[in-house]
C-alpha positions as CSV (number, residue, x, y, z in Angstrom):
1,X,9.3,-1.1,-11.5
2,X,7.5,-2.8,-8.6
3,X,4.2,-2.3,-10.8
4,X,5.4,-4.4,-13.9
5,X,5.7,-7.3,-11.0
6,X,2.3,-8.1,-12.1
7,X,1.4,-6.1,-14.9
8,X,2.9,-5.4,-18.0
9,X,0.6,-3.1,-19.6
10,X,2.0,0.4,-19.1
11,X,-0.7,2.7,-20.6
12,X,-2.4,3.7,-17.3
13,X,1.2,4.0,-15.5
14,X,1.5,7.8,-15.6
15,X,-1.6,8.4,-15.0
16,X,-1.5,6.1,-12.2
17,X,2.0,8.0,-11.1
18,X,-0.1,11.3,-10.7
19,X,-3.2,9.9,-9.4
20,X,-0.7,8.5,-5.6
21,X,0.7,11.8,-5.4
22,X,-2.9,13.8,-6.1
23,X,-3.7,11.2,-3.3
24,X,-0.9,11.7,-0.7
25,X,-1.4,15.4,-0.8
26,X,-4.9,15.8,-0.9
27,X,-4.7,13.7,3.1
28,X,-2.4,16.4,3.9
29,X,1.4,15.2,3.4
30,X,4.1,17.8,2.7
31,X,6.1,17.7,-0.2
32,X,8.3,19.7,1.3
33,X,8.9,17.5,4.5
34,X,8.4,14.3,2.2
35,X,10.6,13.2,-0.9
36,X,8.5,12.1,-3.4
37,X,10.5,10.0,-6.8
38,X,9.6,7.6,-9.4
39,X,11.8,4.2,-9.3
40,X,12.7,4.4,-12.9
41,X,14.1,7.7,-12.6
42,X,16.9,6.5,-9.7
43,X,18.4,3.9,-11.7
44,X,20.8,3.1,-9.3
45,X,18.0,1.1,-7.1
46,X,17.8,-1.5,-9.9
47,X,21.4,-1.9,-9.7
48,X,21.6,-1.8,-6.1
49,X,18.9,-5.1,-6.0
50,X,20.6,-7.0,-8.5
51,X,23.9,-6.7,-6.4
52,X,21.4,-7.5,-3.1
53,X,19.8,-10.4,-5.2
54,X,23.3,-12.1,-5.2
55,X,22.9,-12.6,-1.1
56,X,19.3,-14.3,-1.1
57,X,18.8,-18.0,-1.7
58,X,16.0,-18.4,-4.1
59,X,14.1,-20.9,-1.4
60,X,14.0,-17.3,1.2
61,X,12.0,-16.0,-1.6
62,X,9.7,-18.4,-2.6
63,X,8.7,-18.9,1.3
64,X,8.0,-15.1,1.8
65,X,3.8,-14.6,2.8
66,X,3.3,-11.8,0.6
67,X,4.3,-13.7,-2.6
68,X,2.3,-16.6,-1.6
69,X,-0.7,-14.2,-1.3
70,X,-0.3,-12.0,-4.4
71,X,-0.3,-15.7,-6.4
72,X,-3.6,-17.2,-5.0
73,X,-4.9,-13.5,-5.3
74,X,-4.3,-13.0,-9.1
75,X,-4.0,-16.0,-10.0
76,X,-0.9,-16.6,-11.0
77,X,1.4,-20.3,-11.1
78,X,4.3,-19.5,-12.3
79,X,5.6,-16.1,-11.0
80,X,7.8,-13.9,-13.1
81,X,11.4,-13.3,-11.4
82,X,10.9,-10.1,-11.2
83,X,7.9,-10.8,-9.1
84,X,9.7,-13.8,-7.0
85,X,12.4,-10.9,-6.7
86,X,9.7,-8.2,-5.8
87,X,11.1,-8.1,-1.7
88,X,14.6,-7.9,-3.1
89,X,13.4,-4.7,-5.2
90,X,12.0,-3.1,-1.8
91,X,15.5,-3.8,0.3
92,X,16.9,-1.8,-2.6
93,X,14.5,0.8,-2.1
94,X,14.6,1.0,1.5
95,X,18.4,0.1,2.4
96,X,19.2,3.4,-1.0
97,X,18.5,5.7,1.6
98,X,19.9,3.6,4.9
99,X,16.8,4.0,6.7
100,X,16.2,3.0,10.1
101,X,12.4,2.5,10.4
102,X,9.9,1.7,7.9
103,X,6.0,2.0,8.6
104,X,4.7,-0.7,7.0
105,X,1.1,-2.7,7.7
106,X,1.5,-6.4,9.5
107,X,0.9,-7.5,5.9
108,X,4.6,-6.3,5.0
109,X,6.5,-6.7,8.1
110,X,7.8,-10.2,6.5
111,X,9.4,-7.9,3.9
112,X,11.2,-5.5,6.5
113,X,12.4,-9.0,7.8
114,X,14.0,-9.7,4.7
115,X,15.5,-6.6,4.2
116,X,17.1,-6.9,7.8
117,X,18.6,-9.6,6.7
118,X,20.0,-8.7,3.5
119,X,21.7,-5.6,5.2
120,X,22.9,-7.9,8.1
121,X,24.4,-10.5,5.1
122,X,25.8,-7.4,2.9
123,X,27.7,-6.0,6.0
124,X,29.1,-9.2,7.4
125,X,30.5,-9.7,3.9
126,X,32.3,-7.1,2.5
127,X,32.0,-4.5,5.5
128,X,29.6,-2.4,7.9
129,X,27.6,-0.3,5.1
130,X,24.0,-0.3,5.8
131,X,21.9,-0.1,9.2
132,X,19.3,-2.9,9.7
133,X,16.1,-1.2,9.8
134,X,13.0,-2.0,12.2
135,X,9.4,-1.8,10.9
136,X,7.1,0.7,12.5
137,X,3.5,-1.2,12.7
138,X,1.0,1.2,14.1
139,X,-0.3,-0.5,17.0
140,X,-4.3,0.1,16.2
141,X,-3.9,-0.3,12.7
142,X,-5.8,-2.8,10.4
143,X,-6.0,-4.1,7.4
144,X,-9.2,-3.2,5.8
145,X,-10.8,-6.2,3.5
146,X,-11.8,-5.7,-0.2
147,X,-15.9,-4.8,-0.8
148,X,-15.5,-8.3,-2.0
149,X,-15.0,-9.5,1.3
150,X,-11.4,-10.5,0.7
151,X,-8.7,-10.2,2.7
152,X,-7.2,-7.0,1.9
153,X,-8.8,-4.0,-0.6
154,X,-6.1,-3.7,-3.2
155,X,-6.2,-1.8,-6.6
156,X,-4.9,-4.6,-8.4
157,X,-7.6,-6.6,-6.9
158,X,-10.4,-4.4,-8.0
159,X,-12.5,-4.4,-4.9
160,X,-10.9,-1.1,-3.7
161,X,-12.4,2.4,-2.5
162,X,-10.5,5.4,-4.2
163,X,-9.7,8.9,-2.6
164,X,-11.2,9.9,-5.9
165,X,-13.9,8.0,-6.2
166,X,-16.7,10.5,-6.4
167,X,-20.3,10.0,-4.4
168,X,-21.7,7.9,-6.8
169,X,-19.2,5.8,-7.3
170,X,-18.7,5.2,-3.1
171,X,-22.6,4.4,-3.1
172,X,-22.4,1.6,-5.7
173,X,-19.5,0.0,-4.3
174,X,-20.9,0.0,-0.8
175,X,-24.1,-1.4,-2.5
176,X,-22.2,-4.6,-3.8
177,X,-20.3,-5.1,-1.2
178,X,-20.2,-8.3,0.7
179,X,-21.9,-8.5,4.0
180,X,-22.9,-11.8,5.8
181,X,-23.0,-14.8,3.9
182,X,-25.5,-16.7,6.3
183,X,-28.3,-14.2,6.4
184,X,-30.6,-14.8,3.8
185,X,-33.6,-12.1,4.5
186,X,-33.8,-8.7,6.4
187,X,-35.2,-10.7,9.6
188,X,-32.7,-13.3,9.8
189,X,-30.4,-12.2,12.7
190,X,-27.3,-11.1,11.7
191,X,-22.8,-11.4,12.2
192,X,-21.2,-7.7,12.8
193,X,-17.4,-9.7,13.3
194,X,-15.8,-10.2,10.1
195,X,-18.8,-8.2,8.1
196,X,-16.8,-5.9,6.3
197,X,-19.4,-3.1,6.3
198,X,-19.1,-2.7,9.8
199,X,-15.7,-3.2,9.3
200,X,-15.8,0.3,7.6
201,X,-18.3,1.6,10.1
202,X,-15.6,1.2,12.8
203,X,-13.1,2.7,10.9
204,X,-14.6,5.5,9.4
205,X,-17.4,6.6,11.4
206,X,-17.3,10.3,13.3
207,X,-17.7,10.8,16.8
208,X,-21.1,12.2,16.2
209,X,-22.4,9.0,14.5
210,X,-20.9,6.4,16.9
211,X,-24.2,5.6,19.0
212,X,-25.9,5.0,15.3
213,X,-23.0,2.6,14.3
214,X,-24.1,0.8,17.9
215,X,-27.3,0.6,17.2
216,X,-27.3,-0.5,13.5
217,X,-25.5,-3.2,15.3
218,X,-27.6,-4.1,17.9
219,X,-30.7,-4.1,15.2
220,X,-28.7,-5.9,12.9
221,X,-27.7,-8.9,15.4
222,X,-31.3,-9.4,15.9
223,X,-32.7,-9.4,12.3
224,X,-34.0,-6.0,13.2
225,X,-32.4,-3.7,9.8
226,X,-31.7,-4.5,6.1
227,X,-28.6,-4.9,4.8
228,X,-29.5,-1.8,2.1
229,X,-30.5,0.6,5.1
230,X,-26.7,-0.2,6.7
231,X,-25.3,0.0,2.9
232,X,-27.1,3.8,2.9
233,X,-25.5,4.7,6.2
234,X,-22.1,3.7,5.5
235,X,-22.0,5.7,2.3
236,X,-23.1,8.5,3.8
237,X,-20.6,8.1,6.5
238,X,-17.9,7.6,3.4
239,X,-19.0,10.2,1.5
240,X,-18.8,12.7,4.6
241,X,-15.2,11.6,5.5
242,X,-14.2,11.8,2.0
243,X,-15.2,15.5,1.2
244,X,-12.4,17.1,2.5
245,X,-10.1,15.1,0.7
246,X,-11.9,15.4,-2.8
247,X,-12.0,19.2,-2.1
248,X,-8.1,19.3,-1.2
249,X,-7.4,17.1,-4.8
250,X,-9.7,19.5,-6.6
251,X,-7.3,22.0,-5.7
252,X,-4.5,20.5,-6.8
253,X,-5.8,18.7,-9.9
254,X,-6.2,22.7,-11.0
255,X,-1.9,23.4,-11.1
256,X,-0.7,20.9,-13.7
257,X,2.7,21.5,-13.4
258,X,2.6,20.8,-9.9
259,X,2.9,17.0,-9.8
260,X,6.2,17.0,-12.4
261,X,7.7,19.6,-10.3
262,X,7.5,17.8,-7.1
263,X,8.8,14.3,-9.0
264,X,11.1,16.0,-10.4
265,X,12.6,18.0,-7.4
266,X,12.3,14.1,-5.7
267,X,13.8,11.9,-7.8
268,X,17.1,14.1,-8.6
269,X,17.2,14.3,-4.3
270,X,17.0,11.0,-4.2
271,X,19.0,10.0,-6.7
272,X,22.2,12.1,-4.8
273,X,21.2,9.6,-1.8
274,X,21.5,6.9,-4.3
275,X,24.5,7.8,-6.1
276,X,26.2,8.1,-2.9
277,X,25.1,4.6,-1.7
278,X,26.4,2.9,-4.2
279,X,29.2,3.9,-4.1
280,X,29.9,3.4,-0.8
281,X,28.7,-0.4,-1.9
282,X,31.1,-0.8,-4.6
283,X,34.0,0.6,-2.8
284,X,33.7,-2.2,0.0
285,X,33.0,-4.7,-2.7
286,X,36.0,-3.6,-4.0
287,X,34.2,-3.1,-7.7
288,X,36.1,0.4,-7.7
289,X,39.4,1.2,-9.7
290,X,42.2,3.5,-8.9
């Protein structure tokens, strides 16, 4: 549901269902220790938001960051209520299962906020159902820009890396990616802060290439190396981090049955969580007979 927010077409959807979980497994996490489910399929979420949508002033909404963001990012004047409801949607999702922490990136800590306060609202209404959840920011986490240079790489966006991209599709997006907007030829010195290929370097370079990344710095600051010969390095250093994921996907793209089973086994699991907490919400609502 949360992907209709801001797109209506549906025709990728399933595909783009498969294409997370390929993802989440081939980095290495557990079905069995994690409880995969498609929204849709727990209906009781949607219910659980309208009932949570009743407890937020439309003004909290319209003043939440992240809405702000996804407007200027895509474009868009006059948000759909289901978008202006988007943080509303997440409570559900989050507050379905009573969690008690919720890793999130900086970026959505505002929506954690709100669901803290929806729980706090629900309870001091009709009665102490749900626990008010803290977010769990890593501490040296960051938020890694678009090859655009824009704030934040997002699929909707389009200036996103993919676990699936294959090499020649990391080498032509590191090619076109933004560097620094002031240096006009290989000899003009250069910025490294806020130049989102070193950005990546950072992030994504081994041990072993470390002293390079230092001194593809050093050379850069002082007009001494191209942007193309840092472009080539950081693919490679992509492309090197990425082959034991594309390997582990491989392996899994191969069982075809596996990605319905493990929805499938997920979404009736969570939909007994579900069931159970609304219920628990309409009997202190007092929306229950007999």
């Amino acid at each position: 549901l949360h992907a209709l927010t801001t797109n209506t077409d549906t025709s990728h959807l399933q595909q783009n269902i498969k294409d997370l979980i390929l993802d989440q497994l081939s980095v290495g996490v557990d079905p069995t220790k994690v409880t995969f489910y498609v929204q849709s399929r727990v209906p009781e979420v949607a219910e659980l938001a309208m009932i949570f949508a009743m407890l937020v002033p439309k003004p909290r909404l319209e003043r939440m960051p992240t809405l702000k963001d996804v407007m200027r990012d895509l474009k868009i004047e006059n948000p759909s209520l289901g978008l202006l409801s988007y943080p509303v949607l997440m409570a559900a999702d989050i507050l379905m299962v009573k969690a008690n922490l919720v890793p999130v990136g900086k970026d959505q800590a505002s929506h954690v906020e709100l669901t803290r306060e929806i729980a706090e609202r629900f309870n001091s209404t009709y009665g102490e159902v749900f626990p008010e959840p803290q977010a769990l920011i890593p501490k040296e986490l960051s938020i890694l820009p678009g090859v655009d240079g824009k704030t934040k790489m997002s699929k909707s966006l389009g200036n996103a890396i993919f676990l699936s991209d294959d090499e020649k599709q990391v080498e032509e997006k590191v090619m076109s990616m933004y560097t620094d907007p002031t240096r006009i030829h290989p000899t003009d010195p250069g910025h490294v802060e806020d130049n989102p290929v070193f950005i990546y370097l950072d992030a994504f370079a081994a041990e072993s290439d470390k002293e390079q990344v230092a001194s593809f710095k050093e050379r850069y600051k002082e007009g001494k190396v191209g942007d193309i010969e840092v472009k080539k390095f950081l693919a490679q250093v992509l492309n090197k981090f990425l082959d034991p994921i594309r390997e582990k996907r491989s392996k899994f793209e191969k069982e075809p049955n596996l990605i319905e089973k493990i929805l499938e086994e997920g979404s009736s699991k969570a939909r007994e969580e579900a069931v159970k907490t609304l219920q628990e919400v309409k009997e202190a609502m007092g929306l229950l007979t007999g």
